[in-house]
FIKOLZA-1660 file (N, C-alpha, C; in steps of 0.1 Angstrom, whole numbers, plus 5000, padded with zeros to 4 digits):
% residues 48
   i   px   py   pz ch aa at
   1 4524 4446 4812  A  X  N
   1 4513 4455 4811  A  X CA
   1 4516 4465 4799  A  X  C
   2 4505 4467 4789  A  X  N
   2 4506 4478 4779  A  X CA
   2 4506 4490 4784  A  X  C
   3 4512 4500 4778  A  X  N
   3 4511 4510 4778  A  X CA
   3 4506 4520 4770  A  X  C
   4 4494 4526 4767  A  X  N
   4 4494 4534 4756  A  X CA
   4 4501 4551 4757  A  X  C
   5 4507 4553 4747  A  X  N
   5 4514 4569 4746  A  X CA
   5 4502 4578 4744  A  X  C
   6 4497 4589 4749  A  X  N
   6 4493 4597 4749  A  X CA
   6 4494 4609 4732  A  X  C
   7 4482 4609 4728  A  X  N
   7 4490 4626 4715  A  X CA
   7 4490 4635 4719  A  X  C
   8 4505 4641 4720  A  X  N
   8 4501 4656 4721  A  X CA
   8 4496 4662 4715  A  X  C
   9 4486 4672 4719  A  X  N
   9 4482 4682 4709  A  X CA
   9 4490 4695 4706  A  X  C
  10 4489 4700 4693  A  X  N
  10 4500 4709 4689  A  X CA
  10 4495 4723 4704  A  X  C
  11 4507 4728 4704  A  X  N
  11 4507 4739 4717  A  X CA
  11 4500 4748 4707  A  X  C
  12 4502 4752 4696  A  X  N
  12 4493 4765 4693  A  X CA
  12 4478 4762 4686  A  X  C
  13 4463 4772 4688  A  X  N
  13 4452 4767 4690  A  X CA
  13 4442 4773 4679  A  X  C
  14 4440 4767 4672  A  X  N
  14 4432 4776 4662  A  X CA
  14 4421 4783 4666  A  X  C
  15 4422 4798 4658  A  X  N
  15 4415 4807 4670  A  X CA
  15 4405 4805 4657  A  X  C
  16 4394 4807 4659  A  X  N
  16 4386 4808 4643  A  X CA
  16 4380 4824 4640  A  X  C
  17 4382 4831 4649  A  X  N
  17 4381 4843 4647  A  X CA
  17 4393 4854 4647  A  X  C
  18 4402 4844 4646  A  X  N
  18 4419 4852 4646  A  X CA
  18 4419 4862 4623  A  X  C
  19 4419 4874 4626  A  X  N
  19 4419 4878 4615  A  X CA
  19 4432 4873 4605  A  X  C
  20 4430 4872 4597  A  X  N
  20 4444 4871 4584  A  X CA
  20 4445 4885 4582  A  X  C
  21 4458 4883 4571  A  X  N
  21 4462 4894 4564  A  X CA
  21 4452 4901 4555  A  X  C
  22 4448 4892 4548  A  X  N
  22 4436 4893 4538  A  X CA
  22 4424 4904 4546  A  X  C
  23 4417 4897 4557  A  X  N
  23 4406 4905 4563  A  X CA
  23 4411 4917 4564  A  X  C
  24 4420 4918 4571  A  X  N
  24 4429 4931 4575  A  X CA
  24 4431 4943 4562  A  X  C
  25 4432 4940 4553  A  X  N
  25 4433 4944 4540  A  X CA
  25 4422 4949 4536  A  X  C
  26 4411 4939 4538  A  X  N
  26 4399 4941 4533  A  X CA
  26 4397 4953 4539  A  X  C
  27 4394 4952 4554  A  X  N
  27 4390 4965 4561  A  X CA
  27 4393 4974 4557  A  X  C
  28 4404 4978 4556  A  X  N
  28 4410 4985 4554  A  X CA
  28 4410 4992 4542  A  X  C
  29 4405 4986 4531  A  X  N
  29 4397 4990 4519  A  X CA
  29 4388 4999 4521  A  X  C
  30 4379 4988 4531  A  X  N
  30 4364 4996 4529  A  X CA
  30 4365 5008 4537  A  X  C
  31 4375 5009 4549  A  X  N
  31 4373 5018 4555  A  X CA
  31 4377 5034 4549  A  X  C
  32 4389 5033 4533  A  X  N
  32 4394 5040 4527  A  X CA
  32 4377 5045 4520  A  X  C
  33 4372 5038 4514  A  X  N
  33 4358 5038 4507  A  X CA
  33 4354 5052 4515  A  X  C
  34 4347 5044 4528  A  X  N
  34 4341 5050 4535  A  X CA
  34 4349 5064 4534  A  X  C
  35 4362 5066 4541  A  X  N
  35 4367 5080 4544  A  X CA
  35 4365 5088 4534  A  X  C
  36 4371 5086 4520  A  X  N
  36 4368 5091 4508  A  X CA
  36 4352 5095 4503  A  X  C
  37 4342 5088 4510  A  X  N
  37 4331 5088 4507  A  X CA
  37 4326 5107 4515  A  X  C
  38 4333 5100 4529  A  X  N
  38 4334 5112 4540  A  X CA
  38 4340 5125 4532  A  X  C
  39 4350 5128 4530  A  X  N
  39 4358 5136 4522  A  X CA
  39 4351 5146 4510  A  X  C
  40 4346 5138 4507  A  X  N
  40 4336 5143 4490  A  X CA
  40 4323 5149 4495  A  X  C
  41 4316 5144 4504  A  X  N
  41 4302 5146 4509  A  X CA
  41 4300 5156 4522  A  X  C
  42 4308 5148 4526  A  X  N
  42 4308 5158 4545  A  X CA
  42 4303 5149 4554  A  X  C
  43 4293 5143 4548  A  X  N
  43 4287 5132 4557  A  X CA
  43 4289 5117 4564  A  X  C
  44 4290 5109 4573  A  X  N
  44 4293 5096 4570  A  X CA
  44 4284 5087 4560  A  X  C
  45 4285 5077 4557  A  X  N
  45 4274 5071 4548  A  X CA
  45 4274 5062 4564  A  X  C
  46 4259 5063 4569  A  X  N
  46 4252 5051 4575  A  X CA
  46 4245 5040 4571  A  X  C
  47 4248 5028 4572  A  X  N
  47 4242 5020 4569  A  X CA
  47 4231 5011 4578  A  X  C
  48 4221 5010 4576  A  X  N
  48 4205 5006 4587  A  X CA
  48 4201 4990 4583  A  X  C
% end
């Protein structure tokens, strides 16, 4: 009788919404923008 082997699948799971370094960066840009924006003005800048 055959046997077929099973594939494991790899244990760790691609998240697709798992941030990188890069996003993280990015934010972190804009959020500098914004604060500085705050700083100079007094106000937040809202965006609608």
């Amino acid at each position: 009788m055959a046997t077929t082997k099973k594939v494991d699948k790899p244990n760790k799971k691609a998240v697709p919404h798992e941030l990188t370094f890069l996003d993280v960066r990015q934010a972190a840009r804009d959020g500098q923008k914004v604060f500085d924006t705050f700083v100079i003005t007094g106000k937040l800048p809202v965006t609608k």
